[in-house]
C-alpha positions as CSV (number, residue, x, y, z in Angstrom):
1,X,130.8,84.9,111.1
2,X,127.7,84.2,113.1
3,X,124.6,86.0,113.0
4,X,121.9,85.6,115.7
5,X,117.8,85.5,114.9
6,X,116.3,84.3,118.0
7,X,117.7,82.7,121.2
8,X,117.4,79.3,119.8
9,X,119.1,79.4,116.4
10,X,122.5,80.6,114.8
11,X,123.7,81.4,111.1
12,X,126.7,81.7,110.1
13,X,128.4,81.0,106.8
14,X,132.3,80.3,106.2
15,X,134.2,79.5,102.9
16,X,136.2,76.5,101.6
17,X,139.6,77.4,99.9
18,X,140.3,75.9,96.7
19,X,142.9,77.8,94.7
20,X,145.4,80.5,94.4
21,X,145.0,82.7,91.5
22,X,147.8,83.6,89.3
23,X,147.2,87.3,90.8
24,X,147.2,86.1,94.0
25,X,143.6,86.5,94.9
26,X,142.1,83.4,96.2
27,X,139.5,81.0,95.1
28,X,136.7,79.9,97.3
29,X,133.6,78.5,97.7
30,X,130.4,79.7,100.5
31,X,129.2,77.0,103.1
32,X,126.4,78.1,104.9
33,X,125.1,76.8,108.1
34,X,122.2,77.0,110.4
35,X,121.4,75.5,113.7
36,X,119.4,75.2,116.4
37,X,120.2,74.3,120.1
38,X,118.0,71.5,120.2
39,X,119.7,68.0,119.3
40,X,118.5,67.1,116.0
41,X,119.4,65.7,112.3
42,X,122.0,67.2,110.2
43,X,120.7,68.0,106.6
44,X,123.2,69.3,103.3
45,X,122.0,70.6,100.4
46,X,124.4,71.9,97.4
47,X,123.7,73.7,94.5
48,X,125.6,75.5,91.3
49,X,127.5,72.0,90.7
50,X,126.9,72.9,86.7
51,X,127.5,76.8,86.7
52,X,124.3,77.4,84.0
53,X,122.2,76.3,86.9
54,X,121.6,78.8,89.4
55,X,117.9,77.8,90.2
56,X,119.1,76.0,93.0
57,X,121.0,78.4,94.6
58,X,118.3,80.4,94.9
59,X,116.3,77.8,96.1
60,X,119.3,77.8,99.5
61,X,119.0,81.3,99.9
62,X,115.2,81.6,99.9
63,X,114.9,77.9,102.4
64,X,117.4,79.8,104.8
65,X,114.6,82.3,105.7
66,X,112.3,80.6,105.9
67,X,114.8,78.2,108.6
68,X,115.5,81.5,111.1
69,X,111.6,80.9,111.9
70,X,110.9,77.6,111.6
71,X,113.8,75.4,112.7
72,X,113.0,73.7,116.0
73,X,115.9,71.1,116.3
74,X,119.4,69.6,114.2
75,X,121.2,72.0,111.2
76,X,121.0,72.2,107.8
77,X,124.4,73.3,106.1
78,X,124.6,74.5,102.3
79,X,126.4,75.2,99.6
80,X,125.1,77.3,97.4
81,X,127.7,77.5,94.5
82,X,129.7,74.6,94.2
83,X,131.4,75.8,90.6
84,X,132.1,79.3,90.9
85,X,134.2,79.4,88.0
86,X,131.3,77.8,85.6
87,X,128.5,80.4,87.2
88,X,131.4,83.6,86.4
89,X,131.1,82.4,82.5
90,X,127.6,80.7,82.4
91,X,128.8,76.9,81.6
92,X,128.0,73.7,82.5
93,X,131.7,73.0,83.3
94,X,134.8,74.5,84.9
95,X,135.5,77.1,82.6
96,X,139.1,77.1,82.8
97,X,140.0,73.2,82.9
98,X,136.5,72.4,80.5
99,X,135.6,69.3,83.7
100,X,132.1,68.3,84.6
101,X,132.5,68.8,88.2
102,X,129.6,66.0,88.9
103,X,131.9,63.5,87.1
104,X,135.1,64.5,89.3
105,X,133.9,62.5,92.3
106,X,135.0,61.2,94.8
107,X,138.1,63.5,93.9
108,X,142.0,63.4,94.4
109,X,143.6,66.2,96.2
110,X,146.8,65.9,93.5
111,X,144.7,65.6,90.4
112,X,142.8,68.0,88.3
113,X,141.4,70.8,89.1
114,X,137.6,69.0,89.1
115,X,139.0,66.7,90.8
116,X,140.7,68.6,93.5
117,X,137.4,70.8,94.4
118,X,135.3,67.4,94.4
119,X,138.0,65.8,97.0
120,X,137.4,69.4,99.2
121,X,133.6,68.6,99.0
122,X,133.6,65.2,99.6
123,X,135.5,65.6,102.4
124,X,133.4,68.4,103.8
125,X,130.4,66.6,103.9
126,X,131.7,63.3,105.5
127,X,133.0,65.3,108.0
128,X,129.4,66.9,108.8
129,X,127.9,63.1,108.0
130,X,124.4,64.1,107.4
131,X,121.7,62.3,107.9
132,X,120.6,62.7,104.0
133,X,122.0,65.2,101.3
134,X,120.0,67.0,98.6
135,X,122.0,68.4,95.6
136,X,119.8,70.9,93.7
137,X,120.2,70.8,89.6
138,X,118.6,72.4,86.7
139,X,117.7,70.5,83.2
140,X,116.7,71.1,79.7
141,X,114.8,74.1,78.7
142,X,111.2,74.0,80.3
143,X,112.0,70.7,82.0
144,X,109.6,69.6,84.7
145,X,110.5,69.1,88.3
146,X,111.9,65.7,89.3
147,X,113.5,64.0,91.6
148,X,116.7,61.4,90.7
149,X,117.2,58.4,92.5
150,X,120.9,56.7,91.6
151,X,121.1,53.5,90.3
152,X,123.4,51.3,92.8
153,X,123.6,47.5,93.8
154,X,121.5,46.6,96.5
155,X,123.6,46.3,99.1
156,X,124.9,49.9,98.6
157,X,121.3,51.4,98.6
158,X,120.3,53.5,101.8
159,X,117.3,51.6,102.6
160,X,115.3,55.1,102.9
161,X,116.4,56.5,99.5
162,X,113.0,55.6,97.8
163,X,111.0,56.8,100.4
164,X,112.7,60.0,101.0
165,X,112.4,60.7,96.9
166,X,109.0,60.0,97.3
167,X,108.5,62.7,100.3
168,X,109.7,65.1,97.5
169,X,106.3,65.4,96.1
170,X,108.2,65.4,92.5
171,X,108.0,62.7,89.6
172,X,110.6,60.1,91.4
173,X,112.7,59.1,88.5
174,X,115.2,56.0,88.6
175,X,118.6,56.5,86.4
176,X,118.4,53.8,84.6
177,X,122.9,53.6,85.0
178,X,124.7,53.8,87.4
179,X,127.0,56.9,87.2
180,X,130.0,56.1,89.4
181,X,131.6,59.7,89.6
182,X,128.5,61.8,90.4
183,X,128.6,63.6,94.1
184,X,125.2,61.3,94.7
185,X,126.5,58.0,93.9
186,X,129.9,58.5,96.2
187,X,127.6,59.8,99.0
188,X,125.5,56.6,98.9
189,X,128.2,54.3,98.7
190,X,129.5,55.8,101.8
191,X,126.6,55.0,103.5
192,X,125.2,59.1,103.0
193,X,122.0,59.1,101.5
194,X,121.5,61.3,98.7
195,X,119.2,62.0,96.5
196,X,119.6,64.6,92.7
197,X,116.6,67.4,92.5
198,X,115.9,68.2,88.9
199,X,114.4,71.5,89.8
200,X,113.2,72.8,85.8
201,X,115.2,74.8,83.3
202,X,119.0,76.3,83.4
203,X,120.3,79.7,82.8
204,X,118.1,81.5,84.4
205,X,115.5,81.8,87.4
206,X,112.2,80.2,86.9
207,X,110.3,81.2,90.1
208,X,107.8,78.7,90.0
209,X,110.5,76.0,90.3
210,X,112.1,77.5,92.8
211,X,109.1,77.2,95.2
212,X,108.6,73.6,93.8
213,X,112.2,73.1,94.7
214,X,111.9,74.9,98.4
215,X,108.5,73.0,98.9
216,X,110.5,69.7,98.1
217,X,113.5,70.4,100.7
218,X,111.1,71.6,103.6
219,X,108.6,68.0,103.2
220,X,112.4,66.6,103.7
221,X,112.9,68.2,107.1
222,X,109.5,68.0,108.0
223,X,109.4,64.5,107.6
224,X,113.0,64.6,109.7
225,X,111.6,66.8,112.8
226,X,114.1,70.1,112.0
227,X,110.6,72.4,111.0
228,X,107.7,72.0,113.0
229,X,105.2,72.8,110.2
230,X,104.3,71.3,106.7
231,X,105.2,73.4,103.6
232,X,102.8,75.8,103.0
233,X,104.9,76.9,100.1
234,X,103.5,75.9,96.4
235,X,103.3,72.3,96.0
236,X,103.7,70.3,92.4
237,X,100.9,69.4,90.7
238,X,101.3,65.9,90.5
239,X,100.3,63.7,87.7
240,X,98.2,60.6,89.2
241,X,100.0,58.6,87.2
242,X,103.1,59.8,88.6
243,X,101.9,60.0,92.1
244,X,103.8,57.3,94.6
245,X,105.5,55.6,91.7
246,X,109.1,55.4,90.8
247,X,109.3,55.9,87.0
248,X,112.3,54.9,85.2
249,X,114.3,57.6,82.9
250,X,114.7,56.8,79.1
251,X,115.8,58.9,76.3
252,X,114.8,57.4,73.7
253,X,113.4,57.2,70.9
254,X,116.3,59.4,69.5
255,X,115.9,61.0,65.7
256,X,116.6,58.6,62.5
257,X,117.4,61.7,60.5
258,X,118.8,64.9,59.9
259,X,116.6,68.4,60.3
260,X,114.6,70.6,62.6
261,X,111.9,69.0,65.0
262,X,108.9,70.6,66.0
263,X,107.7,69.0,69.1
264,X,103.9,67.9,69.9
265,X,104.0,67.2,72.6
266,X,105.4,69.5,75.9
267,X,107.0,68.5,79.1
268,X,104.6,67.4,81.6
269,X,102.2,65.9,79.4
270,X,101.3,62.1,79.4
271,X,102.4,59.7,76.6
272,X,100.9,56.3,75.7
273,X,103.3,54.0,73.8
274,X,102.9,55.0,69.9
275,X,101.7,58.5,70.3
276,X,103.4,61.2,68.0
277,X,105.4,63.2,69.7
278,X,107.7,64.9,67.4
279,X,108.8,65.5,63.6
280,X,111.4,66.6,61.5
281,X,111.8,68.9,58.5
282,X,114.3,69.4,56.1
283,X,115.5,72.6,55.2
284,X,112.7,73.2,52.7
285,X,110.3,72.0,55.4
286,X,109.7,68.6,53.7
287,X,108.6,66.2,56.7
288,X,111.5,63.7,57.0
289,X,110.4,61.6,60.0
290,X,107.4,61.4,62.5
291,X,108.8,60.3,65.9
292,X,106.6,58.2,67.8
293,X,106.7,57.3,71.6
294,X,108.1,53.7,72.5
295,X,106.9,54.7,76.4
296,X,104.2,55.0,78.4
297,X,105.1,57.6,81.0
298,X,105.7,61.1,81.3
299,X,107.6,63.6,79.3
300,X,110.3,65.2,81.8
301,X,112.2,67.6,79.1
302,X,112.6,67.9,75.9
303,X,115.9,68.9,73.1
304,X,116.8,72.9,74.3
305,X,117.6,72.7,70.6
306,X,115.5,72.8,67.4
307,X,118.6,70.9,65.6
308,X,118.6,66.7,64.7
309,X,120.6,64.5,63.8
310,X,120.5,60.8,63.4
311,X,121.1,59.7,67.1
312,X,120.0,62.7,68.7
313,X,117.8,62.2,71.7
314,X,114.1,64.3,71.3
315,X,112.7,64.0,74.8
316,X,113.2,62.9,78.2
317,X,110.9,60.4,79.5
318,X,109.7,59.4,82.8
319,X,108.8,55.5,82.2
320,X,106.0,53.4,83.8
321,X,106.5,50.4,81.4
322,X,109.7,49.5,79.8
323,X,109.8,49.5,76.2
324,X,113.4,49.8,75.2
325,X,116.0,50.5,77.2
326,X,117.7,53.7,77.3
327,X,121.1,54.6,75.8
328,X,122.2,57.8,77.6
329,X,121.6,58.9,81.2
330,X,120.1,61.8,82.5
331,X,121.4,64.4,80.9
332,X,121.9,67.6,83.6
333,X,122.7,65.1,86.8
């Protein structure tokens, strides 16, 4: 179905077929499109891969009105719910197989069923072979905004990945592993760049980061020629320390005991290596342990629970210096 604005661009939106239901109703999922008539690049941006995280969804729908006006050359296509069957029950996973979607790729059209949609996705988007893609994400609870840039050998790196994350305007955060079945990793070893937007907190719609997250897509095509006009929509407040660097992720310390942690420290604020930034209490609030950075960086995210454990992670850290390498990767990529 094609809708027209103005003489130069079309929308239209179309769906991708996944499944048969056992009532005979069928399983789909939206692709949205918009173009101009003018030769140009050709932009993808997904969103909804974890069903709990709907911010970027939201994020599409807003950055296609804004497009009707400001497009002036190439298409951007989107799809704005990647895992309808986690948004339906508000999980993380495919609700009725219990798959992480984002760990399905590059996919198998006779495998499972996270497997299966991931193959119908991949194949979507090499078909449209963009000239970058962005897929839009959500993290812990009050997260910060950040941009995630895979870890790959060198010779499988787009050379513009780094620059592109940086054209964000969000913390540019490196995974410190590579993750070999994630939608961005398979895109950019098959020559697709692609970068992860972090765009703040799950489960529910945090306006603020959705016009971080809009803000960081439009610098993207600004920087590519499809809009005309730098974002006028709210930019991040960028740290300094932060600001044209490319910090690396770390989890850790994690706790060394069992109990409830009070945090001092929020996400967003800046840690020096041995400031406290958490502790934990037993259940007759007797302080059991006083958590102390090993970083210097910046806190993206912390726990969305109150619960530890020994080996529970506190906080997620942007790194500027190294102090001990992380054990777990980012957690909502």
């Amino acid at each position: 179905m094609n809708y027209n604005y103005n003489k130069d661009t079309t929308y239209h939106y179309s769906f991708i077929r996944l499944m048969t239901g056992h009532d005979l109703s069928v399983r789909r999922i939206p692709l949205m499109g918009i173009e101009n008539k003018k030769e140009g690049p050709v932009i993808v941006l997904t969103a909804c891969m974890h069903g709990d995280e709907i911010g970027g969804t939201v994020v599409i729908q807003e950055l296609f009105k804004i497009l009707r006006k400001k497009l002036v050359k190439g298409k951007v296509y989107a799809f704005p719910m990647l895992n309808p069957f986690g948004f339906e029950n508000t999980s993380r996973r495919i609700s009725i197989s219990n798959e992480d979607l984002n760990r399905s790729f590059p996919g198998n059209n006779k495998g499972t069923l996270a497997q299966r949609i991931a193959f119908h996705i991949m194949s979507k988007i090499k078909d449209i072979n963009p000239a970058v893609v962005l897929d839009l994400h959500n993290d812990w609870n009050k997260s910060i905004p950040y941009v995630v840039i895979d870890s790959l050998p060198e010779p499988d790196k787009p050379e513009n990945l780094y620059r592109l994350a940086k054209i964000c305007n969000l913390p540019a955060i490196q995974e410190p592993e590579s993750i070999m079945t994630s939608l961005s990793y398979c895109l950019n070893q098959n020559k697709i760049p692609a970068l992860t937007l972090e765009l703040g907190e799950s489960l529910i719609i945090n306006e603020k980061n959705v016009m971080y997250g809009i803000n960081a897509v439009l610098n993207i095509l600004y920087d590519m020629g499809i809009v005309k006009d730098p974002s006028s929509i709210l930019a991040y407040n960028m740290p300094e320390l932060a600001r044209n660097k490319i910090l690396t992720y770390s989890s850790s310390p994690l706790c060394s005991s069992s109990g409830i942690i009070r945090f001092s420290k929020k996400p967003g604020d800046i840690v020096r290596k041995g400031d406290r930034i958490a502790k934990v209490y037993n259940a007759f609030g007797k302080l059991n342990e006083t958590i102390t950075s090993v970083h210097n960086g910046i806190i993206l995210g912390h726990n969305d629970y109150a619960v530890a454990y020994p080996g529970s992670p506190v906080m997620a850290f942007g790194v500027i210096e190294t102090v001990q390498k992380s054990v777990s990767s980012i957690k909502d990529k």
